[in-house]
N, C-alpha and C positions, 0 to 999 in steps of 0.2 A: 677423894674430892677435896677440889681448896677450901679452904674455910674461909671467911668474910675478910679476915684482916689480911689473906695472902691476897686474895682477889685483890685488894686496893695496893699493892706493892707492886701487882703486873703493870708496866707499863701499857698507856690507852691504846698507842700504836699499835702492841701485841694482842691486845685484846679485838681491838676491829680487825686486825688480818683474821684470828680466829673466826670471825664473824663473818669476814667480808668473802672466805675460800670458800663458800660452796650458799648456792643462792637458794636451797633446802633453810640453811638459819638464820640467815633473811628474813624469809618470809614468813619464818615460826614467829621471830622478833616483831616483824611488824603486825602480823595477826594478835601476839598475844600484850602488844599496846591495846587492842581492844576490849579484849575479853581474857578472863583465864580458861586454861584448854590444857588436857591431857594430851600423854602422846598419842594415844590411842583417838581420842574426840580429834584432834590437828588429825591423823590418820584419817580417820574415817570422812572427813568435808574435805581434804586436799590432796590427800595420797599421800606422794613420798619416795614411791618405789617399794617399800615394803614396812611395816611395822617396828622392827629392828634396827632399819638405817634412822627412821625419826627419831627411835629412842635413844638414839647413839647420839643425834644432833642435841636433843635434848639436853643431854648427861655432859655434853660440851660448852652447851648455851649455860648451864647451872654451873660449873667448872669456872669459867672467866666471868660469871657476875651476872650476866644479861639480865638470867632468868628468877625468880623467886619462889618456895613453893608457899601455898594460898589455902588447901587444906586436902582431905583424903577421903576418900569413899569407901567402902567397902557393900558387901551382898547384894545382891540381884542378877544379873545377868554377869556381875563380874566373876562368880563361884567360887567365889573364897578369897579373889586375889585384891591388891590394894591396889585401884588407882588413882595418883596423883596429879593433883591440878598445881597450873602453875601460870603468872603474870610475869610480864616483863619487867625490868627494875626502871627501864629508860629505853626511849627510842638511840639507834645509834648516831647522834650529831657530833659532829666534825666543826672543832673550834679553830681561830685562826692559828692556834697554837700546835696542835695536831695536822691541821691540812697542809700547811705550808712547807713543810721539809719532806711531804710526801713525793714520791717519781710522778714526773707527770704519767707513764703507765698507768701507776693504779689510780691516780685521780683520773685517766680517762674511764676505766673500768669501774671504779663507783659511780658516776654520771653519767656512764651508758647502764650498769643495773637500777638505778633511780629511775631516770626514764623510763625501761622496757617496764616497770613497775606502776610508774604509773599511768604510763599509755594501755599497760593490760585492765587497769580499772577504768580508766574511761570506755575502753571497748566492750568490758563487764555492763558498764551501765548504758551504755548505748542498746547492748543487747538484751538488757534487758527491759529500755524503756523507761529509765527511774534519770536518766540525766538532765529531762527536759518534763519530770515530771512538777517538778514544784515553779510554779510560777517566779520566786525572788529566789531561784537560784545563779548564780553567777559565773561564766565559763569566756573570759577574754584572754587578750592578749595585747601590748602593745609597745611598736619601739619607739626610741628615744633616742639622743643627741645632747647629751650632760656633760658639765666641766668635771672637774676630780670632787669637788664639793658634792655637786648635783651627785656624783654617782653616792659620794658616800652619804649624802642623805641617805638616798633612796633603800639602799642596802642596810642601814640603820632600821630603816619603817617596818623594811621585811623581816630581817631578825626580830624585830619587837615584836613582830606580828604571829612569824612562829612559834617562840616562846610564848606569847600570851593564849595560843589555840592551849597550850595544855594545862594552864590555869584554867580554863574554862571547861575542858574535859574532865576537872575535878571536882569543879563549882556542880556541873552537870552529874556528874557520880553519885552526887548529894542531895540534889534535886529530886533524881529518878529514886532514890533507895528509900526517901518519904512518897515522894507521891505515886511510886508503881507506873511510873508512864515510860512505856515503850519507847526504849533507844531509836533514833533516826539515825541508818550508816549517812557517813560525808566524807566525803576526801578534799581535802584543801591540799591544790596543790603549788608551790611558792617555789617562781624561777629568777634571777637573775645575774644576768651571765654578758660579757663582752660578745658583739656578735661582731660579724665581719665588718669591715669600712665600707667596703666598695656593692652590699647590699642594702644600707639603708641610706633612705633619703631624711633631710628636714622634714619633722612631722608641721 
């Protein structure tokens, strides 16, 4: 296994292709932004294909950095064996310094796996009824016709906006660990993107 100081010498690029080749450590990564989770616990609530393959993605995700371990268990139903929990270190975000010298190939392919990803969680919550459960929830969309300014405003708001959800997922961390109040799931999800000419009109 790498140890912490080789991890930071892998270039970011090598470290998201690890990441980005198989949509099994994806979604350990994006699951274990929320929670920490065994291979065995991510097993048992999402599958995998088998117990072995997670533990393999695992042992990968901890390998290039992703993952952190968080602490260990042992007796009860585990009969002797240790299992370990583990968090994620960081979501996987793509700065302009990373994204830009990418092929457009795989920037289509990380932005067709973002979407399938988060069009399966709204269909998650659609079925199961929690999307239109809270009255001041928010779920739009809207276009637009910006100069170079306008757009880079607007693209400034959103990264601030980003960034700032995981200040608040910390602030919240802190919150809940005094006062014992049951986490609320949300997904915020943050799009903007040049769409075609000849589909949008003056709003």
């Amino acid at each position: 296994m790498k140890d912490r100081r080789h991890v930071l010498d892998v270039p970011y690029t090598l470290r998201l292709a690890k990441l980005l080749a198989d949509e099994l450590r994806i979604k350990i990564v994006t699951e274990l932004n929320l929670r920490e989770m065994s291979p065995k616990s991510f097993y048992d609530q999402f599958g995998g294909g088998s117990i072995s393959r997670v533990s393999r993605a695992f042992d990968l995700l901890i390998e290039y950095g992703w993952l952190r371990l968080t602490r260990t268990e042992t007796g009860g139903r585990r009969r002797g064996a240790v299992e370990h929990f583990y968090v994620a270190n960081h979501p996987a975000v793509f700065y302009d310094e990373t994204w830009a010298p990418l092929p457009m190939s795989m920037k289509q392919m990380i932005s067709g796996g973002i979407f399938e990803e988060f069009a399966g969680r709204v269909r998650a919550a659609m079925e199961a009824d929690t999307i239109d459960a809270r009255d001041d929830r928010h779920f739009s969309w809207v276009p637009l016709l910006l100069d170079q300014e306008g757009w880079d405003n607007a693209i400034a708001r959103v990264d601030a906006l980003f960034h700032w959800l995981f200040e608040e997922q910390e602030e919240a961390n802190l919150r809940m660990a005094e006062s014992g109040e049951e986490p609320i799931p949300m997904t915020v999800g943050l799009a903007a993107f040049e769409s075609p000419k000849d589909t949008e009109k003056q709003p």
